[in-house]
N, C-alpha and C positions, 0 to 999 in steps of 0.2 A: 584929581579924578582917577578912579579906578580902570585901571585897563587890563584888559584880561586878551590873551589871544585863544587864537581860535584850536590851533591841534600843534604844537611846537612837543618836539620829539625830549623826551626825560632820561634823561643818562644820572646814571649814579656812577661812583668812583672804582666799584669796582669792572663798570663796564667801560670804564676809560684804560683802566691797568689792562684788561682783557685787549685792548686795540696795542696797547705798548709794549704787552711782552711779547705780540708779535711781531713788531716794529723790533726789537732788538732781537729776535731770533733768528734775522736773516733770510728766511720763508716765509715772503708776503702775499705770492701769489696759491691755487689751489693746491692744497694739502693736508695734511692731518688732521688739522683744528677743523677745514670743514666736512672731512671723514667725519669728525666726533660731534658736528650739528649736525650732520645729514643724519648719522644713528640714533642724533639723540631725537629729532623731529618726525625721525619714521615712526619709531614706537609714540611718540606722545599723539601722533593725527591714526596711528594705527592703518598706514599705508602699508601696501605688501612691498612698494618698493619706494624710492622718494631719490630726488634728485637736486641740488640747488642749481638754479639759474643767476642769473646778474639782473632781474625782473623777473614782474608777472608778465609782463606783455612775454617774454622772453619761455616762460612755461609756456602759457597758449598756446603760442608760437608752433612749437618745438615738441607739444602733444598732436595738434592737425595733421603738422610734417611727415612725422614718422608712423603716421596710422593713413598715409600715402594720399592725402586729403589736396584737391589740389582744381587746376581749370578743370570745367565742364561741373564741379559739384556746387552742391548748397550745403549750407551753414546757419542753422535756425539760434538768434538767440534776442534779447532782452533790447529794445531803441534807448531802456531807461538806464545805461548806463555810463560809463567814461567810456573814450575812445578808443582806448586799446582794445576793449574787449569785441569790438566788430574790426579795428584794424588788423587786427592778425590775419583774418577771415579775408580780406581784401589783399591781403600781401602773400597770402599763400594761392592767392587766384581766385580762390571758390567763390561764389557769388555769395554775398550780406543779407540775408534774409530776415524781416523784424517781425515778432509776436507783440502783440499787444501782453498788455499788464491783466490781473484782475483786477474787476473794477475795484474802487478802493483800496488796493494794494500796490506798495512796490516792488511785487515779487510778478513774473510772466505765468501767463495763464494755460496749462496744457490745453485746455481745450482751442484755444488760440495755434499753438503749436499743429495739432494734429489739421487745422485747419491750412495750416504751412507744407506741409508736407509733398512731398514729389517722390519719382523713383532715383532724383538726385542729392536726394538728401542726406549727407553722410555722418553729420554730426549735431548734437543741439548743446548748448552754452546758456543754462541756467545761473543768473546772475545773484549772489548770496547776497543780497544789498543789511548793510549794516552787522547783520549776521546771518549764520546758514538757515535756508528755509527748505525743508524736504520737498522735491518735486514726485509725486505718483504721476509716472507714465503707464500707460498700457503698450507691454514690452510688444504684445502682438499685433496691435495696430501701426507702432514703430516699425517692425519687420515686414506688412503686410507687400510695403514696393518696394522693400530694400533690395540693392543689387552688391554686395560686396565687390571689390577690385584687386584686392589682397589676401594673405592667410589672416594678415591680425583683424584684418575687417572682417573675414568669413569666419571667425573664431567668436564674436560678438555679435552676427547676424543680425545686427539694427545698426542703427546711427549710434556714434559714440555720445556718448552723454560727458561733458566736460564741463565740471564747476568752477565758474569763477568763483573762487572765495579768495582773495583780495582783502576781504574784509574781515573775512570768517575767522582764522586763527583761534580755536580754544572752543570755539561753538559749540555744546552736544546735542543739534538740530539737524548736522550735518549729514545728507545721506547717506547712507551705503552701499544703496544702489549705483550711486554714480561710480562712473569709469574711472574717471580719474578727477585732479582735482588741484587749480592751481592756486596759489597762497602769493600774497607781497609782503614786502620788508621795508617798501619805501620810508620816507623819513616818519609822513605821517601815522602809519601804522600801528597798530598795538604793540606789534615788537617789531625792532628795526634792526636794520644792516645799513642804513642809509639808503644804497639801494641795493634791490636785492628779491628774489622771490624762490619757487621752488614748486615740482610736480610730483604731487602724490600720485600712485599710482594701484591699483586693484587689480588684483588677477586672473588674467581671463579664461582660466581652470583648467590651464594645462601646462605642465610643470617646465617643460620644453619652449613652449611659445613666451611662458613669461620671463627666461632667459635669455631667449633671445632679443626679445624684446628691450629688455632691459641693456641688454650689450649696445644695439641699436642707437637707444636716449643717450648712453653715456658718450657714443664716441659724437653725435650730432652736436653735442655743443662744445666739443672742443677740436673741431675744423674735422672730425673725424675719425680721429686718431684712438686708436686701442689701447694705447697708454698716455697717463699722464705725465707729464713734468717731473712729479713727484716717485711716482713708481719706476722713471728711467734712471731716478739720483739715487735710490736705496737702493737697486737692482746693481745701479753701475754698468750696465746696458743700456746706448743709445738707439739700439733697434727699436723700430715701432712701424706699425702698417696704419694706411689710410683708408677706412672701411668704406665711407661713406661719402659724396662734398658736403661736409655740415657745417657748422656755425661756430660763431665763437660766446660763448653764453653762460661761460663759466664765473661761479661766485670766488674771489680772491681771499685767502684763509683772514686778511686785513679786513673783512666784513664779515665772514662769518663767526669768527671771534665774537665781534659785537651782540651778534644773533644769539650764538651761545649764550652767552653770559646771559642775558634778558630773558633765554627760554627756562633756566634756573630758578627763574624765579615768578615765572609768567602766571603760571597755575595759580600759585601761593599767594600773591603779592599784585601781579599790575589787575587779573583778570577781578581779583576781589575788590580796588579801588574803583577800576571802572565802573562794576554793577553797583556798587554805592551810590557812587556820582548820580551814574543813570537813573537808580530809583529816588533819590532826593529829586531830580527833575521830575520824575513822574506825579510824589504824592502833590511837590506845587505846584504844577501845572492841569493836574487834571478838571480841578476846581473850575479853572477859566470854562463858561461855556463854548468858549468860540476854538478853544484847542482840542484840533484834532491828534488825536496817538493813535498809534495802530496797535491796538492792545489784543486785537486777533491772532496775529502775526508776530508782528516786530516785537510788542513789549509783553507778550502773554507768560514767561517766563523769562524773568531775568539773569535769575542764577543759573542758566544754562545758555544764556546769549554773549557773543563776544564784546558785544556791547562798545562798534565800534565809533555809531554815529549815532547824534542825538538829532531826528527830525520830527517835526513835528507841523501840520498843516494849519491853516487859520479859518475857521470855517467864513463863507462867503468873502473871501479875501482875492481881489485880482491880480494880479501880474505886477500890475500897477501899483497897489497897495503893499505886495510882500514885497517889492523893490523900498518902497518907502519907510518899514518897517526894520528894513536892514539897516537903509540910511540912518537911521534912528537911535537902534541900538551904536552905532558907531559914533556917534557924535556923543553918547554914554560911553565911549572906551570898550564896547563889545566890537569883538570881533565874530561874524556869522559866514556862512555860506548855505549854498543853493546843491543839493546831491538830487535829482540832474536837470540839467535841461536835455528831451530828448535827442537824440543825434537826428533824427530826421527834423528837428528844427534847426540845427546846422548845415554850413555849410559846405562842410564835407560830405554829404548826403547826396552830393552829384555823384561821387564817387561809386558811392555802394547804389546807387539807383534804386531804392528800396519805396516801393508804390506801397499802397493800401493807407489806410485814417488808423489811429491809434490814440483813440480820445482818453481812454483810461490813463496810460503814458501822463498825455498832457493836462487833467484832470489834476496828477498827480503833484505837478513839475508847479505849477501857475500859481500853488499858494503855500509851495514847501519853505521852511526856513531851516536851517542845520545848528543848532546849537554848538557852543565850546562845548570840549571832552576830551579833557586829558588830568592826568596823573598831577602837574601842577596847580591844580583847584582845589580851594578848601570849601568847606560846607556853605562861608557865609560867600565865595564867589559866586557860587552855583546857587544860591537865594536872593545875591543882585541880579542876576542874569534874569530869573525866571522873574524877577519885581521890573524892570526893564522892559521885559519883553511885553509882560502883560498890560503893563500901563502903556506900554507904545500901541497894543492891538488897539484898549479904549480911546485910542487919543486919535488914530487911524482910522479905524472904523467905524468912529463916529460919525 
């Protein structure tokens, strides 16, 4: 029987030499190599500035933080996604606040948003689900109860706008509007570090505050400190001051090596496999009546999508039946999964206390399936998947 999994991370040889020569150079923790991803990844997302983290949850994090976000505020963002992206919100204090989705989409609804709204509201977390999806806010309705608490706040006069794109890497949907903008590297991602992530960041038009700023990010995730490791062994001065109490959050040059190597060729090479993939699933599957695509949104350009997940709904399909349809495929040697089940249907949902109904959300979640999608699939893998799946809807939904 054929078995295919579901997102297993693809390493080529020369991204194994990339982890070895820095295994023999003796500098495995942050230094040079991840200088030369961080410059290469600013210019390629076209951030005014960028940072790598050791995660996304670790960006999020560490963007809330330092734009002084904390008890007593709120933090508007998406029920429909993984958990880091409300836990951050819960660990820097500020209350979890969820927007519903638009209907048939899995992208969060401004109008939802502005419905969210308070004079504590200091940030929103538009989630890039599979790939980046432009949010139009109305910047003046955002400002209408905004109270700033800081310069960087009072420098942006709304709520900061922070994109989870997690998913996004390579996307050109990706806003510009937004503030800022955090990326992952995890194993399953388009391009990996194992783990690993990083925060773009946009400048908030003034040449002074985005220095400082910048100084701020860099000493917060490494406990504070104004210098590196690195820059106290070339300098040959152990002097260093403690600016901040920050974190420890920093990427080791033993990952970002790996990152490098795979952004070399990510343009060229993995982003044009994917969209393959992704459109071979599209022409066979669109056929099936009962398959829903979000061809609005998600799959309305592909050559411009990062094309990180393959989802796809079952029309009148329950909870009940997409659970059986997985089983399904699985006893065929597919592997599938479910991108999301809402967090308010969790039960970490005590935590974040987050009232209000969000049927869209769940609309979305009750009859999702996630397709395989990755780089080791060949054409006839991706034509048993979708002969599988669709024979499993008829055989289910009948």
């Amino acid at each position: 029987m054929r078995t295919i999994e579901f997102s297993p991370p693809f390493l080529t040889d020369e991204d194994i030499k990339a982890v070895s020569d820095v295994l023999h150079s003796g500098w495995i923790t942050t230094g040079s190599i991840g200088e030369e991803f961080s410059q290469s990844l600013k210019t390629y997302t076209k951030a005014d500035s960028l940072i790598l983290t050791n995660s996304a949850t670790a960006a999020l994090f560490i963007a809330l933080k330092t734009m002084g976000i904390g008890e007593g505020d709120e933090v508007i963002t998406s029920p429909y996604t993984f958990a880091a992206t409300a836990n951050v919100i819960y660990h820097t204090g500020a209350k979890v606040v969820f927007a519903d989705l638009k209907k048939d989409s899995f992208y969060i609804d401004p109008k939802e948003i502005y419905k969210k709204l308070s004079p504590r509201t200091k940030a929103i977390i538009p989630v890039d689900f599979s790939s980046a999806h432009p949010i139009s806010l109305d910047f003046q309705v955002l400002n209408a109860q905004y109270t700033p608490s800081n310069t960087f706040q009072e420098a942006l006069n709304r709520p900061l706008i922070l994109a989870d794109s997690a998913h996004a890497l390579g996307s050109r949907f990706l806003d510009p509007s937004v503030d800022m903008v955090a990326y992952s590297f995890h194993a399953v991602k388009n391009l990996t570090t194992a783990e690993g992530g990083a925060l773009g960041v946009n400048s908030f038009g003034d040449a002074h505050l985005d220095q400082e700023y910048k100084k701020l990010l860099s000493a917060s995730i490494l406990h504070g400190q104004d210098r590196s490791a690195k820059d106290k062994f070339v300098s040959g001065s152990w002097e260093y001051d403690i600016l901040v109490p920050g974190y420890k959050f920093n990427m080791p040059d033993l990952l970002a090596a790996l990152g490098l190597s795979q952004l070399k060729r990510y343009e060229s090479d993995i982003l044009v496999k994917r969209r393959k993939i992704t459109q071979l699933y599209i022409e066979s599957l669109k056929v099936h009546s009962r398959v829903i695509l979000d061809e609005k949104s998600l799959f309305h350009n592909v050559d411009k999508s990062s094309c990180h997940l393959l989802p796809l709904r079952i029309l009148g399909f329950t909870e009940e039946q997409r659970n059986t349809l997985i089983g399904y495929c699985k006893s065929k040697g597919i592997a599938t999964n479910v991108h999301y089940k809402p967090l308010t249907m969790m039960s970490v949902n005590k935590y974040y206390k987050a009232d209000g109904e969000f049927p869209n959300a769940y609309a979305q979640y009750c009859n999702e399936i996630s397709l395989p999608l990755h780089l080791g699939m060949s054409t006839e893998d991706v034509l048993y998947v979708c002969e599988i799946v669709k024979g499993g809807i008829n055989e289910i939904g009948n």
